[in-house]
N, C-alpha and C positions, 0 to 999 in steps of 0.2 A: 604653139606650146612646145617648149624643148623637150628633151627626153630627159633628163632632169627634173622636169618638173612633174611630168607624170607621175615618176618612181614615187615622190614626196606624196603626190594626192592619193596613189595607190596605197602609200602606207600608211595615210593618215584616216582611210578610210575602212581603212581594216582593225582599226582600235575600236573595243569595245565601247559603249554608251555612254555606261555610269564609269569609266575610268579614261577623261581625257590626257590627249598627249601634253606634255609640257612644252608653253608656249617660249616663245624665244628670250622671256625677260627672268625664265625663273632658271635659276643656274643649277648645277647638281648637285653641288652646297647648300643650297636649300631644301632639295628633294630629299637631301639625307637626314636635312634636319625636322621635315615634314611625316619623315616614315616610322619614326619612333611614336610622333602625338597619333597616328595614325592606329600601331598597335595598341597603343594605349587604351583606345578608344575603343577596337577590338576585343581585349584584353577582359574593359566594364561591360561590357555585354556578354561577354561567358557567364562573368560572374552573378548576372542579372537575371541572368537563365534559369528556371527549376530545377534543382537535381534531382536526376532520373534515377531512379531504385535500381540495384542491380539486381543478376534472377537470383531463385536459392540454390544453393550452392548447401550441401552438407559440411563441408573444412570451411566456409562463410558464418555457420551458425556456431561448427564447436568455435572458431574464432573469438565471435562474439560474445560466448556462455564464458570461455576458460581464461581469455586473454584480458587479464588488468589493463586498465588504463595508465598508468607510470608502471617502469619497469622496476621491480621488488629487491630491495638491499639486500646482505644476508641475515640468515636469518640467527635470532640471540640463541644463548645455550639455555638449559633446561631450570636453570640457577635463575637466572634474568628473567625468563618467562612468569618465575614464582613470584618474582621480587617486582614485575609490572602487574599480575594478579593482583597482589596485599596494596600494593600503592596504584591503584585503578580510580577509586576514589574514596572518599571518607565515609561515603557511608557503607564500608564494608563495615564500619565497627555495630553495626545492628546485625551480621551475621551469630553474632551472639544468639541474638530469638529465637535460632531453628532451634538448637536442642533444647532449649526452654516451653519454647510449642511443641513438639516431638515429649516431651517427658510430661505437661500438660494434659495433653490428648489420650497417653496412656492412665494419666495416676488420677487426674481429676475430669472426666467428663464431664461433669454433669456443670463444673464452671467455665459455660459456655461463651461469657463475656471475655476469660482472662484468655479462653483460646484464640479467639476472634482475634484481639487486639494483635497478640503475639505472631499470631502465625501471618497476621496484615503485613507487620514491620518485617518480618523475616523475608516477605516474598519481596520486599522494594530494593534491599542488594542483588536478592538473589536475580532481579531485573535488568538491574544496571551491570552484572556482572555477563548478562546473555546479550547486553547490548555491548559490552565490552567487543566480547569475543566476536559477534556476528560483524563487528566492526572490523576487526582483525580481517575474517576473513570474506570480507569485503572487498580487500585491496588486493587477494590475490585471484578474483575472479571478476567474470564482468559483473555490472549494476543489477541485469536480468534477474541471471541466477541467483546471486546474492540474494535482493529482494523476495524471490521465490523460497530460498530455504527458512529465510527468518521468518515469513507469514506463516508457513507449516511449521517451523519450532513454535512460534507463538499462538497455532491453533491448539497446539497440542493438549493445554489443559482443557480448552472448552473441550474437546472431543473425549477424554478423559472422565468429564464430568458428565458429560452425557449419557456417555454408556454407563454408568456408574446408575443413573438415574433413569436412565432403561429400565435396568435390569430390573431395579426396586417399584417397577410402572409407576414413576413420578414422573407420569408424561408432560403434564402441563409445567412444569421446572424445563425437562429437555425445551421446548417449543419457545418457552419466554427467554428462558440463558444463549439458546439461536439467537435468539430476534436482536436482544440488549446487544450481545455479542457484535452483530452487526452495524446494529445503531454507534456503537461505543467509537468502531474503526471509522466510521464513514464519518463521523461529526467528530467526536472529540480529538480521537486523533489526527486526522487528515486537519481538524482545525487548529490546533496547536501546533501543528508540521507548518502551517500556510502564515500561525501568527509568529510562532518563535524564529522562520526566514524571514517574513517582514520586518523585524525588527534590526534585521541586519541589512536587507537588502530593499530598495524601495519596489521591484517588482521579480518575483523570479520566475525564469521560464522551465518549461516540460514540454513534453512529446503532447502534443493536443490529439494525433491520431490517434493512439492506442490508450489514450485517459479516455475516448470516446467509446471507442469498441469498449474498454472495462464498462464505462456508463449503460451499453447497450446490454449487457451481458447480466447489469445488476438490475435492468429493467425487466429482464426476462424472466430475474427472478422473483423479483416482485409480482409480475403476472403467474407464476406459477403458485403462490403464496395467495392471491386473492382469487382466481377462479374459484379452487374447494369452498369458497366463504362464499362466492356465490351461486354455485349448485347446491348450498345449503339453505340459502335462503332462499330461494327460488323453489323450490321442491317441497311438497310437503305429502303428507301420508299419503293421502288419497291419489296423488300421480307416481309415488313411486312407496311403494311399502316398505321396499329394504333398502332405505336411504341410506342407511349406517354403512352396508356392505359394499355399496356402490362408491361412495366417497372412497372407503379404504382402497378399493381395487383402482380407482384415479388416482391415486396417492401412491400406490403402486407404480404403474406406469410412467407415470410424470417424471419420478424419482430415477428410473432405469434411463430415460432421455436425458433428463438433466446431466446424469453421471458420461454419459455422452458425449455430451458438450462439453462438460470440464476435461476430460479428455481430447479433445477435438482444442478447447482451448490451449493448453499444454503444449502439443504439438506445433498451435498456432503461436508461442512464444516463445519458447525453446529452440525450434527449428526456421520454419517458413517464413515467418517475420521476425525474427530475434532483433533483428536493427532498428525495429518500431519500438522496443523498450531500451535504448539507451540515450544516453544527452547527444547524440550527432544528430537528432531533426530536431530539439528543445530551442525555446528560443531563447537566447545569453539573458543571463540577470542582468539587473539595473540598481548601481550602486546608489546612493543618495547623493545627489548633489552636494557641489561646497558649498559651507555657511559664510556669510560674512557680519563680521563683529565690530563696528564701530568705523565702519573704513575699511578694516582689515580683512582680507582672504585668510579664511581659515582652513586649511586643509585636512580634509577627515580620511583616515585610511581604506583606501579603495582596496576593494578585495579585487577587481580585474584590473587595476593597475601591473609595470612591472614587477615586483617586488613578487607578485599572486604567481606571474608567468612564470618568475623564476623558480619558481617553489615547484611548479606544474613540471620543469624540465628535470628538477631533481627524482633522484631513486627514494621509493619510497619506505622509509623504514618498519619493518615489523617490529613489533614490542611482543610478541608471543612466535614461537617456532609451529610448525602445521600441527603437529602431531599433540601439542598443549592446547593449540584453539578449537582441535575437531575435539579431544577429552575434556575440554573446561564446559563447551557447547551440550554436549550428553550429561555430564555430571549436575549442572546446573538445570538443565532442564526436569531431568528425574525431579531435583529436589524441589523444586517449582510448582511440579507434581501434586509431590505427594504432600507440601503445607498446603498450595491449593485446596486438595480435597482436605484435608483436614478444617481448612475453612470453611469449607461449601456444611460441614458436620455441624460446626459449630451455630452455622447460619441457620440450619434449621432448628435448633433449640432457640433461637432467639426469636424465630416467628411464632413460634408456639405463644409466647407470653404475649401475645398479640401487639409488642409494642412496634414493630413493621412488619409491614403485609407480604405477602409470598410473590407476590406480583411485583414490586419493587426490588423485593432480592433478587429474582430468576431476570430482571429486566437491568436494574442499573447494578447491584453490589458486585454480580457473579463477572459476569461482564468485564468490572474494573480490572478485578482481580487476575480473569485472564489475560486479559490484552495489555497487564501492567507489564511484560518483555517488548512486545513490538512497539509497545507508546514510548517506551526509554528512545529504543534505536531510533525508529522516524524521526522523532524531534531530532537526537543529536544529530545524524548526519543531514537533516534541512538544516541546520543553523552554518554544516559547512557546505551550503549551494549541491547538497547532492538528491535535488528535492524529486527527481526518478525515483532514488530509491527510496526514498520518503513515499513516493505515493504506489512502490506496488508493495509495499510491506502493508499500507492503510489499506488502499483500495485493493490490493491485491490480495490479503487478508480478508476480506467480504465476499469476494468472491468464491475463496475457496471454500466458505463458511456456505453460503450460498447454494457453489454450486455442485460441491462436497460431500460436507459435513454433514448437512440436511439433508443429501437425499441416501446420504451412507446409514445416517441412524433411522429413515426410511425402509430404507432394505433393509438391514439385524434386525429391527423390531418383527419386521416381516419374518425373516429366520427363523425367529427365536419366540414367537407367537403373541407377541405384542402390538395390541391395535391403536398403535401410533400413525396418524394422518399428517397432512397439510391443509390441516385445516384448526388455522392457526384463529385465536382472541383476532376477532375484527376491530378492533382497537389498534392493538401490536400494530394487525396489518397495515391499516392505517397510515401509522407513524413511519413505517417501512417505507412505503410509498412517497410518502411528503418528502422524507431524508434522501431520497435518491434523487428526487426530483429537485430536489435543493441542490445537492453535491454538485449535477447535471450542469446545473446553472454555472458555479461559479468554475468550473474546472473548460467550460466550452472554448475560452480565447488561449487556452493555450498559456496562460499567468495566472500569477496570485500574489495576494499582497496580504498584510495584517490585516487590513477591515473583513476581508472576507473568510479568512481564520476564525476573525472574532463574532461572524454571524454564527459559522457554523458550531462555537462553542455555547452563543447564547441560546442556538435551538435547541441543541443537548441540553444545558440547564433549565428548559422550558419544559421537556419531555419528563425531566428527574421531578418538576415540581406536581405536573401532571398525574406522571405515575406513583410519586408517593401517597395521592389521596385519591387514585383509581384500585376500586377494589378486584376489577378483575371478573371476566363473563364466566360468570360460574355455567348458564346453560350449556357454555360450548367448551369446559371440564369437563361435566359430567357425561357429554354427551363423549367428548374424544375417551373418556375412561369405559362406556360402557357400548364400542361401537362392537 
């Protein structure tokens, strides 16, 4: 053997395994054209890879809270702002009702029916004008917080009404206007959110982590809702004599844990996982296929086509300046308010003539009426594919009702010497349970389509039929009024 040919065996034998030498028929013209399909191939497997979560980072979440997704036009003058207010949509011409209800409420009480109707129609602008603005400012923050602020504008009358019916110990109103309240977010509107995007789009996606954690979080409170009902019935004189005091002082406690975790939650969405509520883990909608008509390709407008991307790279215009949509926001809500409760007045004159029961009002009426702000916004901005914030305005709205509200007017009752529990009509609780268990279901794959919209409106309409001709556990009234 020459020394020539050593050199060659020595360096052929020092190439690694999985990457042979090139044999003498492949030229380097090929090699170069071989190394491109090579990265390529490289390249699909990055992309096939999971993506890794980065850690939290404090400047990662305000990121995420403060930073819109398209970068925001300038903003109009104060003139312009007014003139997108009055032309927002047509049905501002029923803001007429409020000082018709308002001058109602003062000169005729006792015409209960003309209040109802008027002060109804008054709150449906005053809805679409808070869906207006949360829309607005929408686009200059992320989906998170957005979400987050409009669920608390839109808790605001139920908590309103609550205390209001605290004060008055119309505890069994407080505990049913919760329940409904709940009910209302989690089916009707999360189902209207799921049917009015289906109808645009054949499947749209979401974060499925943190719609799960929400899922876990409304399970929890559901168990905190049915325990008290079953140390109630489980317990009777003879093993415990002061059943009454016992329940209150768990109803106590529960209530300070709860308030806990909504705090702990907060944190947990704001800061430490703020990127588990926005559309960067959701999975892309799914436009409807083309039709074909007689032979022909019919082309239907794809919303993630280019035309959609284009529109994505564009700056996005404001129709309100900040300073118009954070005062339109306060102004409208006040008023929202206060026809609200003037509703909630009128409602109880209408129970009186027995012609609907108390149970139905504090479960489906009161309910509508508050969650008539965040049922505007959800639907609209699902119909435009931003069905994140669509589900933490619904579901994220329950929770805070949940895990809030309930245990806030918990504690003030506790304050202020009122022996309001959790121990809620085992009926209510119930239906509580079935609704979350339901929601559970169709929110798991991470989509939603119309059909499953339309379950969860048919179960709401199930429940309305239900509670119109359920009168309501009077035992566990009187028991919660005389614990």
């Amino acid at each position: 053997m020459t020394l020539t040919g050593s050199v060659e065996e020595s360096t052929e034998s020092r190439q690694p395994l999985f990457q042979p030498a090139f044999s003498s028929s492949i030229t380097p013209a090929r090699a170069q054209l071989e190394q491109p399909t090579k990265r390529a191939s490289i390249g699909n497997a990055n992309m096939n890879r999971p993506a890794t979560r980065t850690s939290f980072s404090l400047q990662r979440a305000k990121t995420s809270l403060l930073t819109p997704p398209r970068s925001i036009g300038p903003a109009p003058s104060f003139l312009q702002s007014m003139k997108s207010i009055i032309m927002a949509s047509w049905l501002n011409v029923l803001l007429v009702c409020i000082p018709v209800s308002w001058a109602l409420n003062f000169a005729m009480k006792d015409q209960h029916t003309l209040v109802f109707v008027f002060s109804f129609l008054a709150i449906i602008p005053l809805a679409k004008l808070l869906a207006f603005a949360t829309d607005e400012l929408s686009i200059r923050v992320g989906q998170t917080l957005a979400g987050l602020l409009n669920a608390t504008l839109g808790n605001a009358v139920e908590l309103i009404v609550a205390i209001i019916a605290l004060v008055q110990c119309k505890l069994h109103i407080v505990q049913s206007s919760l329940i409904g309240s709940i009910l209302s977010n989690l089916l009707l509107v999360l189902g209207m959110c799921f049917f009015a995007g289906g109808l645009r789009f054949s499947e749209q996606g979401f974060g499925a982590v943190a719609t799960q954690l929400n899922s876990s979080l409304l399970t929890l409170s559901v168990i905190a809702v049915l325990l008290p009902a079953a140390f109630h019935m489980n317990v009777t004189t003879e093993t415990d004599s002061d059943e009454g005091q016992d329940i209150l002082k768990v109803s106590h406690g529960v209530a300070l844990v709860l308030l806990f975790i909504y705090a702990s939650y907060l944190f947990f969405q704001l800061y430490s996982h703020a990127t588990l509520y926005t559309d960067d883990d959701a999975k892309p909608s799914t436009p409807y296929p083309k039709r074909r008509h007689r032979g022909t390709t019919i082309e239907e407008p794809q919303p993630d086509g280019d035309l959609e991307r284009n529109k994505e790279e564009e700056d996005e215009t404001p129709q309100m300046s900040l300073f118009t949509t954070i005062a339109l926001l306060v102004i409208v809500t006040v008023f929202v308010a206060v026809t609200a409760e003037w509703l909630v007045d009128s409602i109880d004159g209408l129970t009186s003539s027995g012609a609907i029961s108390e149970e139905f009002v504090g479960i489906i009426l009161l309910p509508i009426v508050g969650n008539a702000a965040e049922h505007v916004t959800a639907v609209t901005v699902s119909v435009k594919d931003k069905l994140t914030l669509s589900l933490g305005v619904a579901v994220g709205s329950s929770i805070q009702i949940a895990l809030f509200v309930i245990p806030f007017i918990i504690t003030l009752g506790w304050i202020l010497g009122k022996p309001l529990t959790l121990l809620f009509d085992p009926y209510e609780s119930i239906t509580l349970f079935l609704a979350v268990l339901t929601v559970n279901y169709c929110v798991q794959d991470g989509k939603s389509n119309w059909l499953e919209g339309m379950i969860l409106m048919c179960l709401y309409v199930i429940l309305c039929v239900t509670f119109w001709y359920y009168p309501g556990s009077f035992q566990f009234t009187v028991f919660t009024k005389h614990t």
